[in-house]
GUMIDO-362435 format. One record per residue (C-alpha): y, x, z. Coordinates in Angstrom, 3 decimals. Layout:
N
ATOM         y         x         z
ATOM         Y         X         Z
...
END
This chain:
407
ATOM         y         x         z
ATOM    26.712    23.129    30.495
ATOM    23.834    23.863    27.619
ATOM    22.316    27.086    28.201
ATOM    20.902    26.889    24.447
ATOM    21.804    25.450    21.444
ATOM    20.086    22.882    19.555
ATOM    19.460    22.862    16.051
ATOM    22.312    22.153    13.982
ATOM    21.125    20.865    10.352
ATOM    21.416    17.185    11.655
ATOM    24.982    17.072    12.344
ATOM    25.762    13.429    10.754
ATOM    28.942    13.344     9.531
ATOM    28.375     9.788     8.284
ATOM    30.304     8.323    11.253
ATOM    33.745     9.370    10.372
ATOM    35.682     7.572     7.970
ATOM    35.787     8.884     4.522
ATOM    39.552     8.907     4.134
ATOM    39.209    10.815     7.521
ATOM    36.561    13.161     5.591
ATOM    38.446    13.447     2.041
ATOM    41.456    14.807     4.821
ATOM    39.454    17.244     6.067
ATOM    39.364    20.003     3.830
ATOM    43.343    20.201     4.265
ATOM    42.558    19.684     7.835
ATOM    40.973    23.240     7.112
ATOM    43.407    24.841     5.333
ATOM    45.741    24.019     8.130
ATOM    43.747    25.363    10.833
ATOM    43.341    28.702     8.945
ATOM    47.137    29.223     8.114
ATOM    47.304    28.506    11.795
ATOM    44.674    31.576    12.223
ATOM    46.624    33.769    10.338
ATOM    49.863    33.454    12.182
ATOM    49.127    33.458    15.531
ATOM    52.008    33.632    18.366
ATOM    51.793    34.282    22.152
ATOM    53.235    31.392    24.819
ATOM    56.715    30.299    24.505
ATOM    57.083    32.647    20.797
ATOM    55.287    29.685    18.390
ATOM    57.991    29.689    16.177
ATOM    56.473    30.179    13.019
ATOM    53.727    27.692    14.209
ATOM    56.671    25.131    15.389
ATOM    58.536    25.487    11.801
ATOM    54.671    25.050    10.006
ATOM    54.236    21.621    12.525
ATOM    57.615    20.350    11.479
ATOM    57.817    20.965     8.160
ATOM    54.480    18.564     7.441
ATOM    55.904    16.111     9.876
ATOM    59.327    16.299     7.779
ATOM    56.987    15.981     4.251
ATOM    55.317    12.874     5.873
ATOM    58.006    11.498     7.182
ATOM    56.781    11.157    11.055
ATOM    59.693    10.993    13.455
ATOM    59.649    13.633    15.733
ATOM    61.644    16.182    18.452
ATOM    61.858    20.256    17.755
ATOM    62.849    22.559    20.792
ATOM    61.234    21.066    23.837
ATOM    60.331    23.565    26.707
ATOM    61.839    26.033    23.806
ATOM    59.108    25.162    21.241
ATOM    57.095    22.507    21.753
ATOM    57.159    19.343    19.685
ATOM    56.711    15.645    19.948
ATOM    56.211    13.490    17.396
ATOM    56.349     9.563    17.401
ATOM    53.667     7.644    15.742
ATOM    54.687     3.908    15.989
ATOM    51.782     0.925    14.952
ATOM    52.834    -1.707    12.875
ATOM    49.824    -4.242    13.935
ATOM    51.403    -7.118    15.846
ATOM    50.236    -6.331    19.566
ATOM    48.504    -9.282    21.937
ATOM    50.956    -8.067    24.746
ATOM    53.097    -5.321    25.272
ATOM    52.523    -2.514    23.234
ATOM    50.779     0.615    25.190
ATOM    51.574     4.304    24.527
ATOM    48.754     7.042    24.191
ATOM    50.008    10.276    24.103
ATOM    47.674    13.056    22.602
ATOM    48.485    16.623    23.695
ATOM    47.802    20.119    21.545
ATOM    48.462    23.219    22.570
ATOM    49.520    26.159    20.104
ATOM    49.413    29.606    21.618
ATOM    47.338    32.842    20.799
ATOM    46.432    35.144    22.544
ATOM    46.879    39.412    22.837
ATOM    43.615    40.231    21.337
ATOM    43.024    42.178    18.467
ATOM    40.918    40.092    16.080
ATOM    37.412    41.632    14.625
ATOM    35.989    39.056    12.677
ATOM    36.163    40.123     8.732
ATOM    36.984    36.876     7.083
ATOM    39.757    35.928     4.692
ATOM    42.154    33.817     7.196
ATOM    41.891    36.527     9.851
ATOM    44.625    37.266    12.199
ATOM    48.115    38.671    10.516
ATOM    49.341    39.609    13.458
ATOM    48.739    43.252    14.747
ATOM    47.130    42.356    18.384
ATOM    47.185    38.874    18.183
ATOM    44.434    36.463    17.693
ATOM    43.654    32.985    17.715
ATOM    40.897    33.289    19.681
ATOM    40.425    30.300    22.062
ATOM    40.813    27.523    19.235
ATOM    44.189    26.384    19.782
ATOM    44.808    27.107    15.796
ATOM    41.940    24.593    15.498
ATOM    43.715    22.169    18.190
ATOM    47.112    21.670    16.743
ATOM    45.624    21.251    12.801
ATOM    43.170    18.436    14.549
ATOM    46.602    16.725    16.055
ATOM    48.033    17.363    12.668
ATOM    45.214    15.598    10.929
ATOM    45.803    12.681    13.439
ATOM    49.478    12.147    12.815
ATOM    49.076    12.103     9.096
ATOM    45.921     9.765     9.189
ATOM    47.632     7.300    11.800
ATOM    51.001     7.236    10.425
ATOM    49.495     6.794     6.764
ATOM    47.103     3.619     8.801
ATOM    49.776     2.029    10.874
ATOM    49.040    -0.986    10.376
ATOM    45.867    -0.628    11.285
ATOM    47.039    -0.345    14.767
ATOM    49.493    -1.937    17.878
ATOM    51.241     0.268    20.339
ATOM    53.037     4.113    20.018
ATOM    51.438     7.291    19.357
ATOM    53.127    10.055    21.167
ATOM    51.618    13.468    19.501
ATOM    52.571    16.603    22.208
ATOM    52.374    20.116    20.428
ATOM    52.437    22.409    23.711
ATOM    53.916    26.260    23.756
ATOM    52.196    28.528    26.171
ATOM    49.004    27.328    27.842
ATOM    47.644    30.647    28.432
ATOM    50.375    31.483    30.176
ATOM    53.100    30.973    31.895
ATOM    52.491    26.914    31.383
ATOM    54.480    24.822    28.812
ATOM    52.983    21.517    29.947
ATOM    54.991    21.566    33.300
ATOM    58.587    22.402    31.436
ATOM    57.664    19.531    28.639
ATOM    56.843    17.503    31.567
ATOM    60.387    18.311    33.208
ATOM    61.786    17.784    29.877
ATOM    60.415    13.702    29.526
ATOM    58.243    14.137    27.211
ATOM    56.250    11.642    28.757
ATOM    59.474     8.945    29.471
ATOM    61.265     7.326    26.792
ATOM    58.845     5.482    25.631
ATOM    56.640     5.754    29.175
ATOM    53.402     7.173    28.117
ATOM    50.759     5.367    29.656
ATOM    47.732     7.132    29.462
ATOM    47.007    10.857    27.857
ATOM    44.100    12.442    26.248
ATOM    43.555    15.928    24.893
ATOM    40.253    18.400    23.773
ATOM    39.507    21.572    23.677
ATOM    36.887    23.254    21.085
ATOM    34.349    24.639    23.212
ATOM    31.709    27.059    22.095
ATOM    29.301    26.726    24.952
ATOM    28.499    23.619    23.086
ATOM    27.147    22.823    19.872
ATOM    28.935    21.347    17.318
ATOM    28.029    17.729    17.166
ATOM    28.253    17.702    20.813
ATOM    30.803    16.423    23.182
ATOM    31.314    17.049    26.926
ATOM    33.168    14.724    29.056
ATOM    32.987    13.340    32.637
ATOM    35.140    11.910    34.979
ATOM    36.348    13.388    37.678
ATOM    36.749    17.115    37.866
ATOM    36.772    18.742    34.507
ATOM    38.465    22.234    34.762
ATOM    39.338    24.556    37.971
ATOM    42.572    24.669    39.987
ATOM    43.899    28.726    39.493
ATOM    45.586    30.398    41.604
ATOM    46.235    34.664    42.095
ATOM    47.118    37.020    44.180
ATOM    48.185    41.247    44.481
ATOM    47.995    42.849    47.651
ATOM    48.827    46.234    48.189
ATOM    47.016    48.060    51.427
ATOM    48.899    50.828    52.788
ATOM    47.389    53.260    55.157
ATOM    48.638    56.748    55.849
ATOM    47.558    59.376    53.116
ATOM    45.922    63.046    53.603
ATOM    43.309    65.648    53.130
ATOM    39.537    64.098    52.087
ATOM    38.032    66.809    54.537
ATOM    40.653    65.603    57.817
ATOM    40.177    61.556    57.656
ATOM    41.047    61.369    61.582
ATOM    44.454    62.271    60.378
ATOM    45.090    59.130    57.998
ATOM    44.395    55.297    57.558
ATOM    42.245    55.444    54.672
ATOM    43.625    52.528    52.342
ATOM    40.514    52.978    50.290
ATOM    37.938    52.047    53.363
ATOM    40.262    49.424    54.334
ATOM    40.748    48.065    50.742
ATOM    36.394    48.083    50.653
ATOM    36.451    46.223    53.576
ATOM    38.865    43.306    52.248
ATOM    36.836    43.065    48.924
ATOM    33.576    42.324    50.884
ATOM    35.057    40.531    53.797
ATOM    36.713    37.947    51.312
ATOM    33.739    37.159    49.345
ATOM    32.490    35.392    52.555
ATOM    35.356    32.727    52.727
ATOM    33.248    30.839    49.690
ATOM    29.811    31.387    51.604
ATOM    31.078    30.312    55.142
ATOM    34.268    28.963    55.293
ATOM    33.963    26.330    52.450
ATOM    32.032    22.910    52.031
ATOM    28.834    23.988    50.100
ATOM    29.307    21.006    47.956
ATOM    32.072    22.068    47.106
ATOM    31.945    24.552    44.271
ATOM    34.601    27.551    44.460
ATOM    35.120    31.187    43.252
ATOM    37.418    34.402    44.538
ATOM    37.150    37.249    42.373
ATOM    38.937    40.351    42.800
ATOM    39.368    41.262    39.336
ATOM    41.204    44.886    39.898
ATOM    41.656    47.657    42.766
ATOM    43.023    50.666    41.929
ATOM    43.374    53.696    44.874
ATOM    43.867    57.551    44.176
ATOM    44.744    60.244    42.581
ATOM    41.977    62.663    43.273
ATOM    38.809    63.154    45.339
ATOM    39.726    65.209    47.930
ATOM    43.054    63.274    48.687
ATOM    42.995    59.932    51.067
ATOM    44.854    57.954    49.126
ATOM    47.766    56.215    50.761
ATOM    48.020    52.421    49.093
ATOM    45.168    50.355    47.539
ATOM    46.513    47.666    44.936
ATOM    44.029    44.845    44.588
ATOM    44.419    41.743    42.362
ATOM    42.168    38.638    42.517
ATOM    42.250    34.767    41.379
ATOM    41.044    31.586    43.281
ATOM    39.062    28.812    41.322
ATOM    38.109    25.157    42.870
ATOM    37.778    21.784    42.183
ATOM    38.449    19.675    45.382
ATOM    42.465    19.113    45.596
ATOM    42.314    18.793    49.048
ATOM    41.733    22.830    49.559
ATOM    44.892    23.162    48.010
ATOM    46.510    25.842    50.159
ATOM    43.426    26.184    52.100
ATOM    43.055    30.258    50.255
ATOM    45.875    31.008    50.644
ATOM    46.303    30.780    54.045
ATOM    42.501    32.125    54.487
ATOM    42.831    35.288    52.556
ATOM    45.594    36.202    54.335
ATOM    43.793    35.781    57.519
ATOM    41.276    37.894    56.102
ATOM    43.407    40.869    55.148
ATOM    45.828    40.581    57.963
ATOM    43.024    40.578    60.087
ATOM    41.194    43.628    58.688
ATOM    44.330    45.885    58.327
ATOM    45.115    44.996    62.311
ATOM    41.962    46.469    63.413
ATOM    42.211    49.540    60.928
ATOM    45.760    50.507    61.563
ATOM    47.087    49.329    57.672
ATOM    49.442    47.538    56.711
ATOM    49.528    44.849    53.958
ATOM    52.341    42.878    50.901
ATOM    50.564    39.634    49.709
ATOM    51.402    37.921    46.817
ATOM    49.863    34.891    46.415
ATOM    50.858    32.023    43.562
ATOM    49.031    28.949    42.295
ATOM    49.352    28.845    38.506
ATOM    47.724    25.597    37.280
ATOM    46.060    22.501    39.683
ATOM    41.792    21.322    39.037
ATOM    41.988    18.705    35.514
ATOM    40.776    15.745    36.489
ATOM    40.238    12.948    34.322
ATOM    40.434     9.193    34.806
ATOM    37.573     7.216    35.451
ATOM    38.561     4.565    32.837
ATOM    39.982     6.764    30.151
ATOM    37.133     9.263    30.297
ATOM    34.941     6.134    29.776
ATOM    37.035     5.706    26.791
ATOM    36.616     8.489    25.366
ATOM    32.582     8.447    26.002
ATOM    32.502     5.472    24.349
ATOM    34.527     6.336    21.521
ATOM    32.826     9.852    21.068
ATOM    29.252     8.451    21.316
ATOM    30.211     5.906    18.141
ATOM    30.884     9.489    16.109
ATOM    28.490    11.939    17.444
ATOM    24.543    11.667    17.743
ATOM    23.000    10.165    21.091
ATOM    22.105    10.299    23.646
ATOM    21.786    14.362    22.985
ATOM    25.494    14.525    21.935
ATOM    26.993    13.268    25.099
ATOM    27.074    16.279    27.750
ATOM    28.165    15.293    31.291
ATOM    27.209    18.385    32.863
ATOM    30.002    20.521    31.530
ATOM    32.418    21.549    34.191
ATOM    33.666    24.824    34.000
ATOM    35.648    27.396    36.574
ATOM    38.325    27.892    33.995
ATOM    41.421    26.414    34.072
ATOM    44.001    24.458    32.052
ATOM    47.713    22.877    32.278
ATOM    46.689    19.814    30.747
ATOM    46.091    19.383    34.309
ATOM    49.890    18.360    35.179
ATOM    49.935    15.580    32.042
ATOM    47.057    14.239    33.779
ATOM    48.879    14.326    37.245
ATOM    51.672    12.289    35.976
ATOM    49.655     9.354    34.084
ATOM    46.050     8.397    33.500
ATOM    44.200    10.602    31.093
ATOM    41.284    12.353    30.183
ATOM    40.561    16.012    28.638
ATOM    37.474    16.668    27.087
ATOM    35.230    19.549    25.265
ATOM    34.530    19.297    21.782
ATOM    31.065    21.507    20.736
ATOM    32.225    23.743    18.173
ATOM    29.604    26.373    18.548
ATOM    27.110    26.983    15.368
ATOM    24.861    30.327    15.884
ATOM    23.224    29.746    12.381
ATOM    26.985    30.425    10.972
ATOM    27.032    33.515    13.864
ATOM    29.916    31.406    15.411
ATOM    28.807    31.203    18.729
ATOM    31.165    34.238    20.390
ATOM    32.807    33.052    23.334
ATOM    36.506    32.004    23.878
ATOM    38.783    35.242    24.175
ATOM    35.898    37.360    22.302
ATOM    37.697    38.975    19.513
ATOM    34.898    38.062    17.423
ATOM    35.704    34.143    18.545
ATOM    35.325    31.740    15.410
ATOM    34.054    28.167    15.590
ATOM    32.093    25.608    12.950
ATOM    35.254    23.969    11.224
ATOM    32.992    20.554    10.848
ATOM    34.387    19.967    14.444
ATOM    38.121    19.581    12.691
ATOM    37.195    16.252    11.134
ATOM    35.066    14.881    14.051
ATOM    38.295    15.709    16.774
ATOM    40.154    13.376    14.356
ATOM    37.848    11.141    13.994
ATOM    37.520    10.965    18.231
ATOM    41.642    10.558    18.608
ATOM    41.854     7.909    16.050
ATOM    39.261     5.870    17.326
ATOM    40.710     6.068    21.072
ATOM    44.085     4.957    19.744
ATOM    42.644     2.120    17.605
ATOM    40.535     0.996    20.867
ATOM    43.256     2.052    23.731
ATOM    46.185     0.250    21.716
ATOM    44.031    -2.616    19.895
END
């Protein structure tokens, strides 16, 4: 990850085809009716009947109402293949999220609460921009083009339910790639690696129960609060001892909440936490260690303890041959070697994750960050804007990996 940004007047936009460049201020123009409209996870409907209608007007075939709004649309090549034909499936999510947008431009938010504000807007016009260009170029290319418009990857997860629905059978999809714009990088930059991209997430609420009373008579209670402390610090030692120190991991307890008022012991602590990692094989190692932890701790005080614990999505990993793909691909299109950024895993999480448990694929970042423009705020910021120039160069980066993976 960059810890500052480069300057930005030298983004060379010569590398991407000019029909790919004359597309791109409708590219825009998508992406900011996108903006305006935005729709939490598994409520796109609006953004479904928007994707639809231009697949309809170009006449793309396609599929409406999978995992209740989610699209796919089929992009078949016309160029005579050398054997038989692949399929590359490119997946874009579509969700927004509850914030209340701040920025004062003219495509802001519509949508009292809502906002566009980790780039997904920006994600589905850049698949948009790639269906239109390929299907108008078909012959350019052999093979099938499955384009996956995903509800709800902020939450709950639409990639499992599309998953359960076949959206990667009939044809079988054999590999998958997908990007996210990502303002801790510059536009004009690209991050990808193989290997582990994104964190495995998983959460957890745990309520402590003592035995309430007076703040002045604490030899008459179990004092959830001291007990609750305890937990909090005591956990924070399962990354510092109990796992590989290669291994990079996080647990963050992200709420507690005890009391009423400051001369009462309060009776029950409610804590709330999530789990980050990388390594699949400490999958269910936190679970079972933080329960260890609090069981532990509310033996010796006299408490006792309801854990909830859940994994939400698994650690993104991406193929070693399709992420050298898509490095290839992406360093014919961006400036080297500065534009290529290996070093750019991050703790958060994804559910491109389960596409890329089910076939070969990779998931990359796309720099989209331009603090000349002041768009540099990061992802859930209600102030969260990127450099549109990205648009044309995510196209650019698809195209190019279907003309190569297919060709």
């Amino acid at each position: 990850m960059i810890s500052a940004f480069p300057s930005l007047t030298s983004v060379d936009l010569s590398r991407i085809r000019l029909s790919i460049r004359n597309l791109h201020p409708q590219i825009i123009e998508w992406r900011r009716r996108l903006h305006q409209k935005p729709e939490l996870g598994f409520q796109e409907k609006l953004t479904s009947l928007f994707i639809a209608s231009k697949l309809q007007e170009w006449g793309i075939e396609h599929q409406t109402g999978i995992a209740q709004t989610g699209i796919v649309a089929i992009i078949k090549g016309e160029k005579l293949p050398t054997q038989h034909s692949k399929v590359l499936a490119i997946r874009a999510d579509m969700d927004a999220l509850p914030v209340q947008e701040l920025n004062k431009v003219s495509y802001r938010s519509q949508h009292d609460g809502l906002m566009h504000a980790c780039g997904h807007d920006g994600h589905t016009a850049i698949a948009l921009g790639t269906a239109y260009y390929l299907h108008q170029h078909r012959h350019d290319f052999a093979g099938i083009v499955k384009i996956i418009f995903q509800p709800a990857e902020e939450g709950p997860g639409g990639a499992k339910p599309m998953i359960e629905a076949g959206v990667l059978k009939n044809p079988n999809v054999d590999a998958i790639i997908g990007l996210h714009l990502w303002n801790n990088l510059s536009v004009g930059t690209v991050g990808v690696r193989p290997g582990a991209l994104m964190a495995a997430v998983e959460s957890f609420d745990c309520t402590i129960s003592g035995r309430g009373g007076h703040g002045a008579m604490p030899h008459q209670t179990v004092d959830s609060v001291v007990v609750a402390a305890q937990v909090v610090n005591a956990l924070q030692t399962i990354v510092s001892r109990n796992v590989n120190p290669i291994d990079s991991a996080v647990v963050t307890i992200g709420k507690l909440h005890a009391g009423t008022k400051r001369n009462v012991i309060a009776d029950t602590a409610d804590m709330s936490g999530t789990v980050r990692y990388f390594n699949p094989a400490l999958v269910g190692f936190f679970k079972n260690r933080i329960e260890q932890v609090i069981s532990g701790i509310c033996e010796a005080q006299g408490a006792k303890y309801d854990l909830n614990y859940w994994s939400l999505y698994p650690a993104v990993i991406n193929n070693i041959a399709i992420a050298e793909l898509v490095r290839s691909v992406a360093e014919d299109v961006v400036e080297t070697p500065l534009g290529i950024v290996p070093e750019c895993q991050t703790m958060g999480a994804e559910d491109m994750s389960f596409f890329l448990q089910e076939v070969p694929g990779c998931y990359f970042f796309l720099g989209s960050a331009n603090p000349e423009k002041g768009l540099a705020y990061p992802h859930h910021h209600p102030r969260f804007d990127f450099d549109e120039t990205a648009l044309a160069m995510g196209v650019e980066i698809f195209v190019r990996c279907v003309e190569k993976f297919c060709n």
